[in-house]
C-alpha positions in Angstrom: -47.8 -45.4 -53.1 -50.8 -48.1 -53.0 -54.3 -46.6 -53.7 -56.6 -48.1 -51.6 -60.3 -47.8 -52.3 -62.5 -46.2 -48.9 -64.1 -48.6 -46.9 -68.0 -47.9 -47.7 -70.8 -48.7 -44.9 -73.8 -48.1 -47.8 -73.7 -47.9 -51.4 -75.6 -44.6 -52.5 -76.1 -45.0 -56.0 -75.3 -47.8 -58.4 -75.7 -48.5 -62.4 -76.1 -44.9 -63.5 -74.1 -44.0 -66.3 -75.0 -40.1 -65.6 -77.2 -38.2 -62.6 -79.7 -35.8 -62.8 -78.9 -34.3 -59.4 -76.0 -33.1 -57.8 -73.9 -35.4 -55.7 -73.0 -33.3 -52.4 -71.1 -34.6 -49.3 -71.4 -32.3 -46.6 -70.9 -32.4 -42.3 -73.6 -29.8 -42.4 -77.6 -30.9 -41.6 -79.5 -30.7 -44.3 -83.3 -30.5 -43.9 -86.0 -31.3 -45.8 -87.6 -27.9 -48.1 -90.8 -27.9 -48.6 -93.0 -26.1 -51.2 -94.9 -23.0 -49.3 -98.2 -22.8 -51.2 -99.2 -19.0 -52.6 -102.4 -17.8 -50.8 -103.4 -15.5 -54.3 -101.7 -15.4 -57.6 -101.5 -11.6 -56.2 -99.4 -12.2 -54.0 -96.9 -13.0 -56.5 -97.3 -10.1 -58.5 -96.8 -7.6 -55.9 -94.0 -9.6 -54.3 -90.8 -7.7 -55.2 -88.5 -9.4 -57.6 -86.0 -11.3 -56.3 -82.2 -10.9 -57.8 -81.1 -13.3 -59.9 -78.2 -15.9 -57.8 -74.9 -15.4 -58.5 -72.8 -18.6 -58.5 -69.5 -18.3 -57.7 -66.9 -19.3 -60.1 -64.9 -22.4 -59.4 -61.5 -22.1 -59.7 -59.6 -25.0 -61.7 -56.6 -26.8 -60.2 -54.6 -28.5 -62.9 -52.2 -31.7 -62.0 -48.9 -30.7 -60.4 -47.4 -29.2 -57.2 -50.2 -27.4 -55.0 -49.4 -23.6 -53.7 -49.6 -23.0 -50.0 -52.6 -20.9 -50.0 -54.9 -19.7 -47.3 -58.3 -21.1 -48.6 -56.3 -23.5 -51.0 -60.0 -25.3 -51.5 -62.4 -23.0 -50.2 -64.2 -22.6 -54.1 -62.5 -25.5 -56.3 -63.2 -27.7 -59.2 -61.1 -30.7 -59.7 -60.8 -33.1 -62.9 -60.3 -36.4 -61.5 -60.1 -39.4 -63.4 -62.3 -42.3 -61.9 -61.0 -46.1 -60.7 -62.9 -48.7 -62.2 -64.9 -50.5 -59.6 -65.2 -47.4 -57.2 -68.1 -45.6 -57.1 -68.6 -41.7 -57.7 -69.0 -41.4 -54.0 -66.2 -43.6 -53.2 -63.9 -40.4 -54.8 -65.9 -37.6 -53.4 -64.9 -39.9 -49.7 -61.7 -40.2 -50.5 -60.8 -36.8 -51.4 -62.9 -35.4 -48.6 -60.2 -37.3 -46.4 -57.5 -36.7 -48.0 -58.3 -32.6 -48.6 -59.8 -32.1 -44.9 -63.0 -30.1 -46.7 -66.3 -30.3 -44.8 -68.2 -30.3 -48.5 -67.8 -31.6 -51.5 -69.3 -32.8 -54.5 -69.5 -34.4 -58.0 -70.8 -33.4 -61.5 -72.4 -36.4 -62.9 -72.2 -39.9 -61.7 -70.5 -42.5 -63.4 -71.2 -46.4 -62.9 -67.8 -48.3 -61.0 -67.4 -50.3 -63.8 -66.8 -47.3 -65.6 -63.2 -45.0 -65.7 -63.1 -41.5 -67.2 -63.9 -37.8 -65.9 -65.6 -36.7 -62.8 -65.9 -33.1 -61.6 -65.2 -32.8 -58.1 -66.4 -29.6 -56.6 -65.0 -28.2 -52.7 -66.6 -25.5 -50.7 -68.7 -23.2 -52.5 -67.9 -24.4 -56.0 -70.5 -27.0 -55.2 -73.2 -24.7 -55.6 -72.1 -24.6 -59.3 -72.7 -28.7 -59.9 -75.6 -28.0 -62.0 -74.2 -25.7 -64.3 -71.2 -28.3 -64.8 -74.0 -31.5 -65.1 -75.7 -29.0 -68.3 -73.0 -29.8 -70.4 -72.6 -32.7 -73.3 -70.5 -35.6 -72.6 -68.4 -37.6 -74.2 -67.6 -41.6 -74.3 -65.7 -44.1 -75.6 -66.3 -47.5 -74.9 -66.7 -51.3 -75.9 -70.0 -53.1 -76.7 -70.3 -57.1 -76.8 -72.4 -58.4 -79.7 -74.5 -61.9 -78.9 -74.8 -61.6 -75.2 -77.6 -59.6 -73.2 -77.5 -59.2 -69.5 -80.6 -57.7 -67.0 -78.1 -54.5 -66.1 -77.0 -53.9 -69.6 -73.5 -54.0 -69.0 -70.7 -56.5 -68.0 -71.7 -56.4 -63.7 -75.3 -57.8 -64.8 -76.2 -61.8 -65.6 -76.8 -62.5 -68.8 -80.3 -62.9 -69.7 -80.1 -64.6 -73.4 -77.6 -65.2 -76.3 -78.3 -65.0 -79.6 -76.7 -65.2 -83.4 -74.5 -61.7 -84.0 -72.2 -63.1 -87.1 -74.6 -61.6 -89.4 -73.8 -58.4 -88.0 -71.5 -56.2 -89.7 -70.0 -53.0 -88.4 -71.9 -51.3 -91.8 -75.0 -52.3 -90.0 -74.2 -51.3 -86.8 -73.1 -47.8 -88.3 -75.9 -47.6 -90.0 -78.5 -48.2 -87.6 -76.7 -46.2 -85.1 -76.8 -43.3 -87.2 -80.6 -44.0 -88.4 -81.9 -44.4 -85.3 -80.1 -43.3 -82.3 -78.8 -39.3 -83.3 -80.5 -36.5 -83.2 -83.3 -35.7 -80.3 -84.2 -39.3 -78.7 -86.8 -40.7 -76.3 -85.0 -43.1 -74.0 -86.2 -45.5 -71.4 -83.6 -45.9 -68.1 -82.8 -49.5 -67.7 -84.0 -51.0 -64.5 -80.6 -51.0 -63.2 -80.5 -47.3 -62.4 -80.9 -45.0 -59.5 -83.7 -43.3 -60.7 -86.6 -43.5 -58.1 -90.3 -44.8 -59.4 -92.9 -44.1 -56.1 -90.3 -42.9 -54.0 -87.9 -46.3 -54.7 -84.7 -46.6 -56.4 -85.6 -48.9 -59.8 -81.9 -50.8 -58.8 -83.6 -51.7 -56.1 -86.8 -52.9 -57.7 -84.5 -54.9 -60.4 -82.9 -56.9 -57.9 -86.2 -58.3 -56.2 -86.7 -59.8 -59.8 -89.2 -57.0 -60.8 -90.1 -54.9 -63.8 -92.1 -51.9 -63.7 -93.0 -49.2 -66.3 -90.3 -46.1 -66.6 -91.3 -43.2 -68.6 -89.0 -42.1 -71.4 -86.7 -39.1 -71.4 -85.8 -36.9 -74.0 -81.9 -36.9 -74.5 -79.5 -35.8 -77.6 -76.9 -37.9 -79.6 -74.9 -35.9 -81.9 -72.3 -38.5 -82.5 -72.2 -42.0 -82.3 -69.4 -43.7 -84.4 -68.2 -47.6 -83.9 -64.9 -49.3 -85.1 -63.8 -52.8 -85.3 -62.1 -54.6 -82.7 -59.0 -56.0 -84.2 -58.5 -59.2 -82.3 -62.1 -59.8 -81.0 -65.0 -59.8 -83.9 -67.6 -60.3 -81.2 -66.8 -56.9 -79.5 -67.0 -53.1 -81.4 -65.6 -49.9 -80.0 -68.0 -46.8 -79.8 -67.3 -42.7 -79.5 -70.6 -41.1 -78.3 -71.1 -37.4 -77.5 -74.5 -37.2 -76.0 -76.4 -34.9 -73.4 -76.6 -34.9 -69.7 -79.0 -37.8 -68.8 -78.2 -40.4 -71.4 -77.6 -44.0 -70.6 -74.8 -45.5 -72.6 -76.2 -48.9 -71.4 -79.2 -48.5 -72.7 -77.7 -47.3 -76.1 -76.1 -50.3 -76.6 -78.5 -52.8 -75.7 -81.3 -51.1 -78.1 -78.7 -51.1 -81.0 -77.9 -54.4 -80.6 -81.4 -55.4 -80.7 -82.1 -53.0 -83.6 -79.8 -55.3 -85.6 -81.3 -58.4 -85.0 -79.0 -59.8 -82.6 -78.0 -58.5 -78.7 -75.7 -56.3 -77.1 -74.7 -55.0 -73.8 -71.5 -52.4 -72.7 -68.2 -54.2 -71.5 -66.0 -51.2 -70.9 -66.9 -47.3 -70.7 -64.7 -44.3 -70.6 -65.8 -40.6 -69.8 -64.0 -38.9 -72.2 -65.0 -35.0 -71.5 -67.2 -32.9 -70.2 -68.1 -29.7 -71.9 -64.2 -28.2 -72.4 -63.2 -30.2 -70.1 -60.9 -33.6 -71.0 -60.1 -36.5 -68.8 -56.1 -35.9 -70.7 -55.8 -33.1 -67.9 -57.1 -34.9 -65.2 -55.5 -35.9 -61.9 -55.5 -39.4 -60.6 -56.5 -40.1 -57.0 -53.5 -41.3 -56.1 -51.0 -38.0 -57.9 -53.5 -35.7 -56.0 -53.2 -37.9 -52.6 -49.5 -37.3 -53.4 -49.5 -34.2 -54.0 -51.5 -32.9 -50.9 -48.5 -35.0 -49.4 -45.9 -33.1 -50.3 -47.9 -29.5 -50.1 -47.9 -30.8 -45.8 -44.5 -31.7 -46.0 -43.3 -28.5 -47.8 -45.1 -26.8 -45.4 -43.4 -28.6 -42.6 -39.8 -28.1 -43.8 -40.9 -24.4 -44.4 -42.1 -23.9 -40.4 -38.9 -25.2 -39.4 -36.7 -23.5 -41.5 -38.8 -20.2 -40.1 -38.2 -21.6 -36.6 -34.3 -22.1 -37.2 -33.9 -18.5 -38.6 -35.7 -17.2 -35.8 -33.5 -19.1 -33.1 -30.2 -17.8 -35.6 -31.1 -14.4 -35.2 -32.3 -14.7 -31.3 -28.6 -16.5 -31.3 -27.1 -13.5 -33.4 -28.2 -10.9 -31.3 -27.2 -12.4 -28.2 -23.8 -12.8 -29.3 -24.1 -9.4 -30.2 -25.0 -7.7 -27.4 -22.4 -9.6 -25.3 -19.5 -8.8 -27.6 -20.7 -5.1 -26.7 -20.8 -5.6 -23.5 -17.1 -6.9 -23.2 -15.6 -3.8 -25.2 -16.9 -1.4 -23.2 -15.5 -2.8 -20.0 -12.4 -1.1 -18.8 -9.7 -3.2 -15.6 -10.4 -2.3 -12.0 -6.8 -0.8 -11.6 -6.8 1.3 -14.7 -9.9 2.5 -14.2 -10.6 6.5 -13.2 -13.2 8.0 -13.3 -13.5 11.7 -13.7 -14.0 12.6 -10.0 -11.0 10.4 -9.2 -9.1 12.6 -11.2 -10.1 15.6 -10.1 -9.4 14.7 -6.9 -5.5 13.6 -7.5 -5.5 17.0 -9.4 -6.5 18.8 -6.2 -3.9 16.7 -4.4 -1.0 17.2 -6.5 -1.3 20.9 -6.5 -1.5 21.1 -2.8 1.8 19.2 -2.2 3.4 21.2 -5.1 2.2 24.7 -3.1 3.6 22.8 0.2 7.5 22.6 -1.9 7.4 25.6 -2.9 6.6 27.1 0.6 9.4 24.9 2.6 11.8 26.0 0.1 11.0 29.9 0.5 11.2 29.4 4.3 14.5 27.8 4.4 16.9 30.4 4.5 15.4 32.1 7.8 15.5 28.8 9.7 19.2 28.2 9.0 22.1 28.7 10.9 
């Protein structure tokens, strides 16, 4: 089966390694919310407390055959594991297509260069996004020494080349471990979809502009790098991080913290929380399997249909066959009136003998 990417008409979000806010597709309106402004701070105080929300719990689907269910999809989380060059709203499309759900979401964005693990919510699992965007994430990935670009990865131009075969991986390892673990202040790149006066900076970056972004606060707990065996230019990374953190941006500050310049040439999501990209399904095996689920449930209706016109068939045969042995010939055939009445008319003639025969002897000569 060929996997063929959905047809976009506008790209939503580009260059973010992971969202802040949950991705939701939906046929519904949604309408804007505004913030109603308290009169008093009394007004708050007497104001009954309102119960704290209950989100629903997401039920996970694991790869394999699907079960005909009623509301197969009605509160569902699915791992999916991401083409490179599609976009995290290129899957959430495609699966709303191919799953006939009027919402669905995802639980992180990842950039279309990027593979690895998305969350894909349907129905009213996508009201528990944010609890699934909390959790720490891991990547692996490859980082080119020498080479910056204006993106920080492999889709950007590169903006300068410098000396890198002073760099060893014990400085990289080093550095990595001095400087970026633990509790970090990062600056996005300009090549994300965060908004700066109500514009996406992606947007800004590619009118040839560079304005001011305010750091976040982000967490590395791990950040290991290996050797690439063939290719001394290029290192291989493992990061677990928390929700929010650029891997770009990682790698272009370590490769300047070395002397030298850097920038991301392949990125894998790895996990999310508990869960692993090992047991996620692939667009296609779930396109395949939804297939087959339609299909079962084809053969199934028709099956239903032919035992239905067996028995109709059955009983007709039956009830005919009935008919037939209870049938008795036209000749043969007395009833009990009819023989009550030859009864009647056999005793008569026997009482007419027996009277002729009495008689005879005064009639003869």
């Amino acid at each position: 089966m060929e996997l063929v990417r959905p047809v976009k008409k506008q790209r939503t979000a580009a260059f973010v390694a992971d969202s802040d806010s949950p991705a939701v597709l939906s046929e519904e309106t949604t309408e804007s919310v505004q913030d109603t402004p308290v009169a008093a701070s009394t007004a708050v105080e007497d104001s009954p407390k309102r119960k704290p929300k209950v989100l629903p719990v997401p039920r996970l689907i694991p790869p394999g055959p699907l079960l005909d269910e009623l509301d197969l999809w009605g509160c569902t989380a699915l791992l999916v594991d991401k083409p490179q060059t599609w976009t995290s709203f290129d899957v959430c499309g495609k699966l709303k297509g191919v799953l006939r759900v009027k919402k669905i979401g995802h639980a992180g964005t990842l950039d279309p260069m990027a593979t690895g693990l998305l969350i894909i919510c349907t129905g009213r699992a996508t009201k528990s996004i944010d609890s699934f965007q909390a959790m720490h994430k891991e990547y692996s990935g490859t980082l080119r020494l020498g080479e910056a670009t204006n993106s920080y990865d492999a889709d950007g131009d590169i903006t300068d080349t410098l000396p890198w075969q002073h760099v060893t991986l014990e400085d990289l390892q080093q550095e990595a471990h001095k400087s970026f673990q633990g509790d970090l202040q990062q600056i996005p790149p300009m090549f994300s979809a965060l908004r700066v006066k109500g514009k996406r900076l992606y947007e800004i970056a590619r009118e040839g502009k560079v304005v001011e972004r305010a750091a976040r606060s982000v967490h590395v707990s791990q950040f290991d790098l290996t050797p690439d065996q063939t290719d001394p230019q290029q290192v291989h990374f493992y990061i677990s991080c928390s929700k929010g953190t650029y891997i770009r941006s990682l790698a272009h500050d370590l490769g300047q913290a070395v002397g030298s310049a850097a920038h991301l040439v392949a990125l894998r999501r790895e996990a999310i929380g508990t869960y692993s990209v090992k047991d996620a399904w692939t667009v296609e095996q779930l396109q395949a399997a939804v297939t087959d689920l339609k299909h079962n449930k084809a053969q199934m209706r028709a099956a239903d249909m032919d035992a239905q016109h067996d028995k109709a068939t059955d009983a007709a045969s039956a009830a005919s066959s009935d008919k037939a042995q209870g049938s008795v010939p036209m000749e043969t055939a007395i009833t009990p009136d009819a023989a009550h009445c030859q009864t009647d008319i056999g005793s008569a003639q026997q009482q007419a003998s027996d009277s002729c025969t009495q008689e005879a002897p005064h009639g003869s000569l």
